[in-house]
C-alpha positions in Angstrom: -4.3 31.4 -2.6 -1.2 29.1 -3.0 -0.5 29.8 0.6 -3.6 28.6 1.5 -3.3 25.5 -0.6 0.1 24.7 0.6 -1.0 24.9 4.1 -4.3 22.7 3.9 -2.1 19.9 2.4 0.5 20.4 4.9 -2.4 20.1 7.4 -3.3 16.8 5.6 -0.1 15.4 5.4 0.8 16.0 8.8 -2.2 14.2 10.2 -2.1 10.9 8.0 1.6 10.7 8.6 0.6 10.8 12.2 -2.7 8.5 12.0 -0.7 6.1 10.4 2.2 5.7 13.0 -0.8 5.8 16.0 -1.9 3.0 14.5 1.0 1.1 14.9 2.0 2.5 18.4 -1.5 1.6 19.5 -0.7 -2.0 18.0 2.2 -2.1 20.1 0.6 -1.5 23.6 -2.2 -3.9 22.7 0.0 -6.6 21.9 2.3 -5.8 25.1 -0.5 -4.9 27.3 -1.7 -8.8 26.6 -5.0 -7.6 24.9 -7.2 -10.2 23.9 -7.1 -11.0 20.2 -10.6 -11.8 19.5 -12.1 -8.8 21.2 -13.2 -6.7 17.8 -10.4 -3.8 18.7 -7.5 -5.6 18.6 -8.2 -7.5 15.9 -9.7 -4.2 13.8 -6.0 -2.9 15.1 -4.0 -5.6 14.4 -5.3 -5.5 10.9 -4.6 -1.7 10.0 -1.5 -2.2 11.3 0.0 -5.6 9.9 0.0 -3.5 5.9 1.2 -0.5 7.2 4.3 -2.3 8.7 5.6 -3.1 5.7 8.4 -5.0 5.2 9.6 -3.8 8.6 6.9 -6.5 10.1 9.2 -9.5 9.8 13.2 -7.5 9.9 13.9 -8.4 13.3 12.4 -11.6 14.5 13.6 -12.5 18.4 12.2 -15.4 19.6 9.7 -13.0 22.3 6.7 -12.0 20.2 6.0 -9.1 22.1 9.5 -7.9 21.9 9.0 -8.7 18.2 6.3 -6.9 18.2 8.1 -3.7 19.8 10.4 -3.7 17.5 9.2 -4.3 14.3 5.7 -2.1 14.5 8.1 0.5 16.5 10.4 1.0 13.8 7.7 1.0 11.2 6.0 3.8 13.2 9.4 5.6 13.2 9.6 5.4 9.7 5.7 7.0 9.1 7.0 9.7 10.9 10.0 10.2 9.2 8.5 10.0 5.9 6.2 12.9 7.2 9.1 15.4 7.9 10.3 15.1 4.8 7.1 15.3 2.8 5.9 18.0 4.9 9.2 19.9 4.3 8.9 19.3 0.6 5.4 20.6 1.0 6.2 23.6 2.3 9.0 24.1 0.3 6.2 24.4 -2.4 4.7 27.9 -0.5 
C-alpha cells in the first residue's frame, strides 16, 4: 500500500513540476516567436507564467526584451525542474 502511495505522488509531483516549467518554456517561444499579445493565448500564457517566475522575472534585465525574456522565464523554468528532482527524490526516498 505505501508503495503504491509513494508512487501516485511521485506520479503527481513529477507532472506539476513539469506543467509548471512548460508553462514558462511555452512563454518563451511566444514571446520570441513575436506572438501577438492580445490574441487570448498569449495573454492566458503570459499570465500563468509572469507568478510562476518568481523573483527570477526581473534578475537579469538586458535592454532586449526578448532576450530578457529568454533568460529570465528560462532560468525560472530550470529552477521548476530542479525543485522536481529533489522533491521527487525525497519522495521516493519515502518508499
Amino acid at each position: 500500500m505505501r508503495t503504491r502511495v509513494v508512487g501516485i505522488a511521485a506520479g503527481i509531483v513529477s507532472w506539476v513540476g513539469l506543467a509548471l516549467a512548460v508553462v514558462l518554456v511555452v512563454h518563451v517561444v511566444l514571446t520570441v516567436g513575436g506572438a501577438n499579445p492580445g490574441n487570448p493565448i498569449t495573454s492566458n500564457v503570459r499570465a500563468v507564467a509572469e507568478p510562476l517566475a518568481l523573483a527570477f522575472r526581473d534578475l537579469f534585465s538586458p535592454d532586449d526584451p526578448k532576450l530578457r525574456t529568454i533568460v529570465n522565464f528560462g532560468l525560472a523554468a530550470l529552477f521548476w525542474l530542479a525543485v522536481r528532482a529533489i522533491v521527487l527524490k525525497l519522495v521516493r526516498r519515502l518508499n
